[in-house]
N, C-alpha and C positions, 0 to 999 in steps of 0.2 A: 442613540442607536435604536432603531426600530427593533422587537421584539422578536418580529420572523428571524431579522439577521443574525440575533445573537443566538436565537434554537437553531440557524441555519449554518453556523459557525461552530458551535459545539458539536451538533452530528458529525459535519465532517473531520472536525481535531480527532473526535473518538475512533472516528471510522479510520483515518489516518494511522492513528498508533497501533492498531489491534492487531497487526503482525509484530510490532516490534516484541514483544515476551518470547513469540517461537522464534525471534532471530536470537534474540540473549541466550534462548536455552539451547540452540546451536549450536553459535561462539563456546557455551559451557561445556556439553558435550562433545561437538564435533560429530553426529549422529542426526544422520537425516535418513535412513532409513525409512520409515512411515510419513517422510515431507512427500506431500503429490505433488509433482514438478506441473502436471495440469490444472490444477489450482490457483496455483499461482502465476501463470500464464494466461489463463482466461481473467484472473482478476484485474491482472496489467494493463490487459484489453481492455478492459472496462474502465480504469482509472487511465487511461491516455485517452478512450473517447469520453469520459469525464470531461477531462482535460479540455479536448476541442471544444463540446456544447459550450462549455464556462468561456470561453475563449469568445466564441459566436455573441455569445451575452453577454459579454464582458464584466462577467463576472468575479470579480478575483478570490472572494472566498472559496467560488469552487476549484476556478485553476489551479491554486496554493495548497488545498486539503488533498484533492487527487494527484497533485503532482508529484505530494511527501508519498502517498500511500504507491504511485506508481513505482517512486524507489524503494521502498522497503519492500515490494514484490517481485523487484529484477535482484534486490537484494539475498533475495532468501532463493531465487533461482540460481543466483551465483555460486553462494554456500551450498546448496543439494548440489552441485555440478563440481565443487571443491573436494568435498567431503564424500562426493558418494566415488572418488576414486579410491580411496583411501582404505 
């Protein structure tokens, strides 16, 4: 495996997971008071037109890393939208 792929493969696993801790500590609290719902909205955006470029390229590291992070950012939109009734 070429060197760019595996640096290009690690960024996006990282970039991927980097919501999952404020989703854990959500679930824990139930407290999204201080979650910005526009945040995570414009990120969504961004990991769905990830999504397309990678797509265009046919890329699959990128479709596959943007496509986990695009759910874990409707995810944590879900929870603010659960939780901020509450």
């Amino acid at each position: 495996m070429e060197k760019q792929l595996i640096i290009g493969i690690i960024a996006g696993c990282l970039t991927a997971i980097s919501a999952i801790p404020q989703i854990i500590k959500v679930l824990q609290t139930k407290e999204v008071k201080h979650i910005s719902p526009v945040m995570f909205m414009i990120l969504a955006i961004g990991n769905a037109t990830w999504c397309w470029y990678g797509s265009l390229l046919k890329d699959w590291p990128i479709i596959i890393t943007n496509a986990f992070s695009f759910t874990m950012a409707l995810t944590m939109l879900l929870l603010k939208l659960i939780y901020n009734k509450r």
